[in-house]
C-alpha positions as CSV (number, residue, x, y, z in Angstrom):
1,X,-17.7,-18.4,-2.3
2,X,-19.1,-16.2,-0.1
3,X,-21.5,-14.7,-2.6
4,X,-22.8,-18.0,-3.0
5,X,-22.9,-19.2,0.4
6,X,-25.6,-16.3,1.0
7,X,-27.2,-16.4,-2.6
8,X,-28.1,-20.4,-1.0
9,X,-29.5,-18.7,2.4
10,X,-31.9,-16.3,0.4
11,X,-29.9,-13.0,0.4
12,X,-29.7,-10.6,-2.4
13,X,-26.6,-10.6,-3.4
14,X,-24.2,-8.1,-5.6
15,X,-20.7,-8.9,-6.4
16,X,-18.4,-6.1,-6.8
17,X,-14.6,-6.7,-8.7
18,X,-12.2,-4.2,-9.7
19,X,-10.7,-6.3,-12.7
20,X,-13.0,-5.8,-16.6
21,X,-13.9,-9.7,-15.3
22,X,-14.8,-11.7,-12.1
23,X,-11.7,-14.1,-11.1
24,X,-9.0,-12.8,-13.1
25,X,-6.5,-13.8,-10.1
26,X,-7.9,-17.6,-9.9
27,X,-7.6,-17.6,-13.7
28,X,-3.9,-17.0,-13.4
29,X,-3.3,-19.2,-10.2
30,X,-4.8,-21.6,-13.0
31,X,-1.8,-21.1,-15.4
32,X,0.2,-24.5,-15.9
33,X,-2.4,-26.4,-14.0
34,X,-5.0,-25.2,-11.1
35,X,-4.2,-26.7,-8.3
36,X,-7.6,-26.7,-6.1
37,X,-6.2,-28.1,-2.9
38,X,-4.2,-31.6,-1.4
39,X,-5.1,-34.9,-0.2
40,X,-3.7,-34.9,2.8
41,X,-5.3,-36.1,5.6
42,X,-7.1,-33.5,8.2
43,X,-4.2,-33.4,10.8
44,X,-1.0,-32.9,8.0
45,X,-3.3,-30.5,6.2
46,X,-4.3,-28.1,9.1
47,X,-0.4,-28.5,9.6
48,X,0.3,-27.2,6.9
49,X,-1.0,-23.3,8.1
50,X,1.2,-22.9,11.3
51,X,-0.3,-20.9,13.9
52,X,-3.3,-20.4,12.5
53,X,-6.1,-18.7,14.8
54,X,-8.9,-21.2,15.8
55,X,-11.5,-19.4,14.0
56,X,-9.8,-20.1,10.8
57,X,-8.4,-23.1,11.5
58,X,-12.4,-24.7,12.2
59,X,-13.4,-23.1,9.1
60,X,-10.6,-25.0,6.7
61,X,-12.0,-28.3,8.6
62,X,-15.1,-27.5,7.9
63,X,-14.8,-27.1,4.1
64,X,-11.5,-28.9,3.1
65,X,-10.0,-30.8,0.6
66,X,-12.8,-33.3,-0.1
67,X,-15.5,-30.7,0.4
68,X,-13.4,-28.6,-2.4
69,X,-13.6,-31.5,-4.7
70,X,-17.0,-32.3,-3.9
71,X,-18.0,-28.3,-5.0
72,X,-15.9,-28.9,-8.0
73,X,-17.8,-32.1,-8.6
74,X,-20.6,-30.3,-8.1
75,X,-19.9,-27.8,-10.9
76,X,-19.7,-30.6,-13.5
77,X,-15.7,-30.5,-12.7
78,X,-13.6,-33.9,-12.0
79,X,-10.9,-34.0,-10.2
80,X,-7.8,-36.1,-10.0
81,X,-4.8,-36.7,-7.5
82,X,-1.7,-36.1,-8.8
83,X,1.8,-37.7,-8.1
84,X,2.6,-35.3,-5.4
85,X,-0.7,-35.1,-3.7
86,X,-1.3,-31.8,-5.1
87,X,-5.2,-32.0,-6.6
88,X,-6.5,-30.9,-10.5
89,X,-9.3,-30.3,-12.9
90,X,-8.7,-33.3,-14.9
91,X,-7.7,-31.2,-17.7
92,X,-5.7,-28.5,-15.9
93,X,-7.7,-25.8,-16.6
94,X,-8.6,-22.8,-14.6
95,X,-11.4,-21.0,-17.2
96,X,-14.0,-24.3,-17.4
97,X,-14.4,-24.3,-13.6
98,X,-14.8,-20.3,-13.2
99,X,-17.2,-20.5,-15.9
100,X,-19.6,-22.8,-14.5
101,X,-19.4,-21.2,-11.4
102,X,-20.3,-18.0,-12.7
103,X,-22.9,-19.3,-14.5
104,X,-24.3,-21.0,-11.4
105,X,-23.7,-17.4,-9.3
106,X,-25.9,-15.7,-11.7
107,X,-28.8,-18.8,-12.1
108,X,-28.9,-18.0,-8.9
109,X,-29.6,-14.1,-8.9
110,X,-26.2,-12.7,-8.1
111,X,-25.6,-9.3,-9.7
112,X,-22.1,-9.4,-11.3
113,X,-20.7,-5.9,-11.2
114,X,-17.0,-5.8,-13.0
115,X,-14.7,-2.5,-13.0
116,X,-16.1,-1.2,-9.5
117,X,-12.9,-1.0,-7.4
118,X,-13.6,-0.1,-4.0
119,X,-12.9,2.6,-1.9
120,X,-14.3,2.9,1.3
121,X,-17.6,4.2,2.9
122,X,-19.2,7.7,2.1
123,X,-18.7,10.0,5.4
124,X,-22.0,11.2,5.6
125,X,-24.0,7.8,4.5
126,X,-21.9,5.3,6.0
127,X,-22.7,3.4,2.0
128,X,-20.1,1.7,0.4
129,X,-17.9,3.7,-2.8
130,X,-16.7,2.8,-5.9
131,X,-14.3,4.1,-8.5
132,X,-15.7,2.6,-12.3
133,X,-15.1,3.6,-15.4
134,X,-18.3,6.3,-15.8
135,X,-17.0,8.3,-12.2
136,X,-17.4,7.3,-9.1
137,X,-20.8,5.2,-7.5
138,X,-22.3,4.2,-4.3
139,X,-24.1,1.2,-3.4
140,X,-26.0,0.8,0.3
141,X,-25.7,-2.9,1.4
142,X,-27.5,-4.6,4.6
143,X,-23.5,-6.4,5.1
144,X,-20.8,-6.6,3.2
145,X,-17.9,-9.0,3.0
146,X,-14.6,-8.1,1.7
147,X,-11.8,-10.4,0.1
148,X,-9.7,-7.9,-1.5
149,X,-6.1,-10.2,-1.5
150,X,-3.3,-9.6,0.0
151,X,-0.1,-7.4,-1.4
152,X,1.2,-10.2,-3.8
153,X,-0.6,-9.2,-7.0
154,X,-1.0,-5.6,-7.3
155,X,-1.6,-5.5,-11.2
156,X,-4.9,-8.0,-10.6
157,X,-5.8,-5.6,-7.8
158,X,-4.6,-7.3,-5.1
159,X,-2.6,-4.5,-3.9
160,X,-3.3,-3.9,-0.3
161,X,-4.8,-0.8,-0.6
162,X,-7.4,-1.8,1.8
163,X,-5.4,-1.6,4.7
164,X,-5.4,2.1,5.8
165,X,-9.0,2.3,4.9
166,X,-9.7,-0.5,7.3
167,X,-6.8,0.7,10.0
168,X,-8.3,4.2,9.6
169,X,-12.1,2.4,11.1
170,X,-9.5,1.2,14.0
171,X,-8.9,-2.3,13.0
172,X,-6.0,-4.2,13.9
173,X,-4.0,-5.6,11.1
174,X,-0.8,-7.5,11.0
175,X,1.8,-5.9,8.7
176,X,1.4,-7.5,5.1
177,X,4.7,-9.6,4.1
178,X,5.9,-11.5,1.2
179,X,4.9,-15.2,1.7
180,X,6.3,-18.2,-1.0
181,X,8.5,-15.8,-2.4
182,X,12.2,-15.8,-3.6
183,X,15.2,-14.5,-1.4
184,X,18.5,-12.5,-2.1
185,X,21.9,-14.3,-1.1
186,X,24.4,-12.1,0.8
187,X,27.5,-11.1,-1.0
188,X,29.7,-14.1,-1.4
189,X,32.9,-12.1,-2.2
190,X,34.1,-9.0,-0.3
191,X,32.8,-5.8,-2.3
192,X,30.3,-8.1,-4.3
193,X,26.7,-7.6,-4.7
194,X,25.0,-11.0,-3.8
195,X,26.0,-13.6,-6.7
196,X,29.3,-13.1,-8.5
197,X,28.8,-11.5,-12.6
198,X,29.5,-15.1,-14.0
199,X,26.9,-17.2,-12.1
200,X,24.5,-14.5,-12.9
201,X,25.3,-14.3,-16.5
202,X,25.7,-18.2,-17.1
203,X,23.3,-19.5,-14.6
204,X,20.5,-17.0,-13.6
205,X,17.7,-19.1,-14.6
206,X,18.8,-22.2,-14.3
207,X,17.1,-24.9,-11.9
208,X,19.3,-26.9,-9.1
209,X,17.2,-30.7,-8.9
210,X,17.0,-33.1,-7.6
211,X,18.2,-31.8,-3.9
212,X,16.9,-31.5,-0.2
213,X,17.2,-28.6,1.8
214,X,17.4,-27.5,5.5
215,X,17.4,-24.5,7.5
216,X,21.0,-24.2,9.4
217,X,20.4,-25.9,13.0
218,X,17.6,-28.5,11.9
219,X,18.6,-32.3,11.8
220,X,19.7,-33.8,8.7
221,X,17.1,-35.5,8.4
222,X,14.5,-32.6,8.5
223,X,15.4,-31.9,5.2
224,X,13.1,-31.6,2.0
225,X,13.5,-32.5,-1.1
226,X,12.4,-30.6,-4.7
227,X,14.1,-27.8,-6.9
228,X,15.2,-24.4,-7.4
229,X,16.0,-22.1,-9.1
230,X,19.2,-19.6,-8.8
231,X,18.1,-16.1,-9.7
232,X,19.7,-12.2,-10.6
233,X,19.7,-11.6,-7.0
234,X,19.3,-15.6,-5.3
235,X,17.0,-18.1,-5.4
236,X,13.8,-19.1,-5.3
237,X,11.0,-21.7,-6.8
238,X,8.8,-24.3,-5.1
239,X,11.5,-26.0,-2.5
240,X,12.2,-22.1,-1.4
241,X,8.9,-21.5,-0.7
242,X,8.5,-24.6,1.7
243,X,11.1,-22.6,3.5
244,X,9.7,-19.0,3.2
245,X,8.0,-18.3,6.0
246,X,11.0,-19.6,8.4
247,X,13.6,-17.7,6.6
248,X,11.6,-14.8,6.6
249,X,11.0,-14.8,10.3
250,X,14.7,-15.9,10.6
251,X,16.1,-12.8,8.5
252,X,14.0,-10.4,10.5
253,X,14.9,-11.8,13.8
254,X,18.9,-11.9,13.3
255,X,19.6,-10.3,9.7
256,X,20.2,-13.2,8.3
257,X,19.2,-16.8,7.5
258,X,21.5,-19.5,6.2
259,X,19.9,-22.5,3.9
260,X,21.7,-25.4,3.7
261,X,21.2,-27.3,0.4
262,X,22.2,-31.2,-0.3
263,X,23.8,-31.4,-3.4
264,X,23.4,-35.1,-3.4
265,X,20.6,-36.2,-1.4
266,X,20.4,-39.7,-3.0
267,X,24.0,-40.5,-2.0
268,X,25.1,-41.0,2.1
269,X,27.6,-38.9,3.6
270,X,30.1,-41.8,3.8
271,X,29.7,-42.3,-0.3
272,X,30.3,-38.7,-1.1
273,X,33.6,-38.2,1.7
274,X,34.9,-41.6,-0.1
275,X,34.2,-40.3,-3.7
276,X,36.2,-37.0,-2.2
277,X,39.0,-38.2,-0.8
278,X,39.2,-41.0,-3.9
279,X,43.0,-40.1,-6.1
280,X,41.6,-37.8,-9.0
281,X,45.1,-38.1,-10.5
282,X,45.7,-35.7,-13.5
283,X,42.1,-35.0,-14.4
284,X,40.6,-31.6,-13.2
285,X,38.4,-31.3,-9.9
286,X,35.2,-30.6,-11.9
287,X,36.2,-33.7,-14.7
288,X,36.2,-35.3,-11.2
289,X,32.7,-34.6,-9.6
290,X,31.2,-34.9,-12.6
291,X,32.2,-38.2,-13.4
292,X,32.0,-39.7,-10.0
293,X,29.2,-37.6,-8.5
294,X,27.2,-36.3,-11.4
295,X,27.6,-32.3,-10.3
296,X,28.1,-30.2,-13.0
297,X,26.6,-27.1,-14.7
298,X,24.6,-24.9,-12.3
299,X,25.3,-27.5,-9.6
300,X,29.0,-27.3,-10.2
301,X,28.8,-23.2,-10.6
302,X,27.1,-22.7,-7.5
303,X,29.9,-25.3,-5.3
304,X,32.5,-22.9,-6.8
305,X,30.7,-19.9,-5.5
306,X,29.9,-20.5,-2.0
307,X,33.6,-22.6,-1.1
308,X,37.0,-20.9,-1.4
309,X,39.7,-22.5,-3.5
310,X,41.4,-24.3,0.0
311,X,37.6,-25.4,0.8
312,X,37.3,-26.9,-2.8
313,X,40.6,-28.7,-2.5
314,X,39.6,-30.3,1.1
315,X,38.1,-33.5,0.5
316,X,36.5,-33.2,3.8
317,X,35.2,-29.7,3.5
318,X,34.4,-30.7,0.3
319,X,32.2,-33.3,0.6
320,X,30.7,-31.9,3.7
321,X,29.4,-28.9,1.6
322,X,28.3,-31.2,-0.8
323,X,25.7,-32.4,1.6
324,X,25.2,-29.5,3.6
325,X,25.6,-26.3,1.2
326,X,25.4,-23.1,2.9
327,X,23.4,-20.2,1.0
328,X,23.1,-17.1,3.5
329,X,20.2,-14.8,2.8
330,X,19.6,-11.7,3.8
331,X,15.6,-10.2,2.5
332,X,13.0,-11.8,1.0
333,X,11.7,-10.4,-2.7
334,X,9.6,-7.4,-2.2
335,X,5.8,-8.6,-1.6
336,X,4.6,-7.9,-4.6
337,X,6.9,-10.4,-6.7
338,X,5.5,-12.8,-3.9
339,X,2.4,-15.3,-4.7
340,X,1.0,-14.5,-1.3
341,X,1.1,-12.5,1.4
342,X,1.1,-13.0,5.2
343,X,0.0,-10.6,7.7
344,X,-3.6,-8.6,7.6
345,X,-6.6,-8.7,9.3
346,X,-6.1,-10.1,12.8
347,X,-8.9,-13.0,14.2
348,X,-9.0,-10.6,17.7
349,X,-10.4,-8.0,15.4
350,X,-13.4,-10.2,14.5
351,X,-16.1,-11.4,16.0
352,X,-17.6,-15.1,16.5
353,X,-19.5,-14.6,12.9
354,X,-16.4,-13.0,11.2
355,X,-17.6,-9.9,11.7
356,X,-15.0,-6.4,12.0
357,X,-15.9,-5.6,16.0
358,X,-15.1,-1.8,14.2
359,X,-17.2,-1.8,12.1
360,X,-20.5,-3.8,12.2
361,X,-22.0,-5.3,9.1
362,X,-18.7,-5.6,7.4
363,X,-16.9,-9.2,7.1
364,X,-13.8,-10.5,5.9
365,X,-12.1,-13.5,3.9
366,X,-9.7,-14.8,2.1
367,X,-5.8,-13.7,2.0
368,X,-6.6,-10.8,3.6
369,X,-6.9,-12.4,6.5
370,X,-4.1,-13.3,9.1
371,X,-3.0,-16.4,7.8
372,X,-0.2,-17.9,5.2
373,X,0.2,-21.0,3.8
374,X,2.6,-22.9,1.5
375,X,2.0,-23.3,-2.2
376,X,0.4,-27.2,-3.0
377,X,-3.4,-26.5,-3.1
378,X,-3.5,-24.8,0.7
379,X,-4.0,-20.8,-0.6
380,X,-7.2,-22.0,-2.6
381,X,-8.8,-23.7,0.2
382,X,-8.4,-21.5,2.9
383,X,-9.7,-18.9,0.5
384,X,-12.9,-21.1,-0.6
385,X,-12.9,-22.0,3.6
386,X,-13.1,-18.5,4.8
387,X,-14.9,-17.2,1.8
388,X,-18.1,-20.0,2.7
389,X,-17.1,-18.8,6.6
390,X,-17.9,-15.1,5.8
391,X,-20.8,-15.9,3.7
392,X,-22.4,-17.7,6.2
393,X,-21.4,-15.3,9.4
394,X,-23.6,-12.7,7.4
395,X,-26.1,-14.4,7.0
396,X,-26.3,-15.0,10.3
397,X,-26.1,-11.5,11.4
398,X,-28.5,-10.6,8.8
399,X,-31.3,-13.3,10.3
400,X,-30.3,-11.7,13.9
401,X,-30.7,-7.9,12.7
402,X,-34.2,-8.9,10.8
403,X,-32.3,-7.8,7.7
């Protein structure tokens, strides 16, 4: 995006990627369906990026979700709004839209230039280095702007090692951390090792829907509603990622976060204590729930797992976990199991262009960046947002320098 934000303003352009292709990490954020952005309104989409700095925040309004879909449109690619919110290529696919892009990138006079991974500046020169297949290169440019990912995926190169290379030219950088990841559960016996052999054997895997969740101290009523999926070591899946950043922040402030989980979220408290306390007579506790409260399988495993065996037998206990399920976790999945990362390149280390005060010339977008967001369409456009940002902060700086 930035490329072609200054390829539009009359700059020379050359595009650098490590990876034998350009895009290889939107072609798999494409897999299953590319989900471009949301169509949320303005004030519940900027919502969705928490504390983001102002910088970053005015670029996402300035290039949002209907100025994604307009580009896409724009590319020859229609879009459509799915049953969530969440928005498409009308048929799903990542490798059309990349194409055409491309194509338009080099119609345009961008220099593609695949397997040159990146590795700083020359000492003496100041030019930018490469490692590529035939040794290594350099390449002198008027500015350069740098979207080289996060930690998340380090076998599409997206492996943070930009980070002492940028610290080293005194730039400050927020520690890189796991964002929309999964979790591991505490032990839930005495002596165990997170979940018990039996769930993970007969249930690792396995998806918990339809239920809402909550954080331990928000109101019932905070909760959200999706799916799971219990793990080797936990959990994780789309309705775990809602919660990511907060349990993060939660485990590293206390050691540990609780998530409580609804087992029942279409049923009222009052139903499921009645159901409960309702004479079961010689039929089993699990024959029971599953015939008056539909919970059985991975549902059923994971009630057994978190309650003890007088817990199970309380109708009130029980149908109070039922609706408020405590999972304690105690880490997030390391970062690069993660599909993003938060932490990196801090807005006081840039100036009003988007420019690295340490190092003039040099910009910066995309994960990289300071900023996190939940999965739903928000990664994609803050990337395309602060990718058009950059491009046209050099520009500017360019037109000022007489570049």
């Amino acid at each position: 995006m930035a490329a072609e934000t200054l390829a539009a303003a009359g700059v020379s352009v050359d595009l650098f990627d490590a990876m034998p292709s350009v895009g290889r990490k939107f072609l798999l954020a494409g897999r299953g369906g590319l989900n471009l952005t949301h169509s949320e309104s303005p004030a519940p989409f900027l919502a969705r990026y928490g504390a983001l700095a102002d910088p970053w925040r005015e670029a996402i309004a300035a290039h949002g979700n209907e100025a994604v879909r307009r580009w896409a449109a724009d590319l020859g690619i229609e879009t459509f709004v799915g049953t969530s919110g969440r928005v498409f290529p009308t048929d799903l696919k990542a490798a059309p839209l990349l194409r055409a892009w491309l194509h338009r990138l080099r119609a345009a006079g961008v220099r593609l230039h695949p397997r040159h991974r990146w590795t700083g500046w020359d000492g003496a020169s100041g030019v930018l280095t490469f490692d590529t297949p035939a040794g290594a290169t350099t390449h002198a440019a008027d500015a350069t702007v740098l979207a080289l990912g996060g930690a998340s995926w380090p076998r599409l190169g997206s492996d943070g090692a930009w980070v002492p290379l940028l610290a080293g030219r005194g730039v400050a950088i927020a520690p890189l951390q796991p964002a929309n990841c999964g979790f591991d559960v505490a032990p839930m016996r005495p002596g165990a090792a997170g979940w018990s052999e039996v769930l993970r054997q007969r249930h690792a895997g396995h998806p918990i829907k339809p239920v809402a969740a909550r954080l331990a101290g928000d109101p019932p009523q905070a909760g959200h509603q999706g799916e799971f999926v219990l793990t080797e070591t936990g959990i994780e899946g789309s309705l775990v990622y809602a919660f990511s950043a907060r349990l993060r922040d939660e485990i590293a402030a206390r050691g540990q976060a609780t998530w409580l989980i609804d087992l029942l979220p279409q049923h009222s408290a009052a139903q499921v204590l009645a159901e409960t306390s309702r004479p079961r007579g010689p039929r089993s506790l699990s024959t029971h729930l599953k015939s008056r409260l539909g919970i059985t399988g991975a549902k059923a495993a994971l009630l057994h797992e978190v309650l003890s065996p007088a817990q199970l037998a309380d109708p009130a206990a029980l149908a109070a976990a039922l609706k408020a399920l405590p999972i304690p976790l105690v880490r997030p999945r390391p970062v690069a199991e993660a599909i993003s990362t938060a932490g990196g390149v801090r807005a006081a280390a840039l100036d009003g262009n988007g420019m690295l005060l340490a190092v003039p010339g040099v910009f910066c977008a995309g994960e990289m960046l300071d900023w996190e967001a939940p999965t739903g369409g928000y990664l994609l456009t803050a990337c395309f947002a602060t990718g058009r940002e950059a491009g046209l902060g050099a520009a500017r700086w360019l037109q000022q320098q007489g570049a």
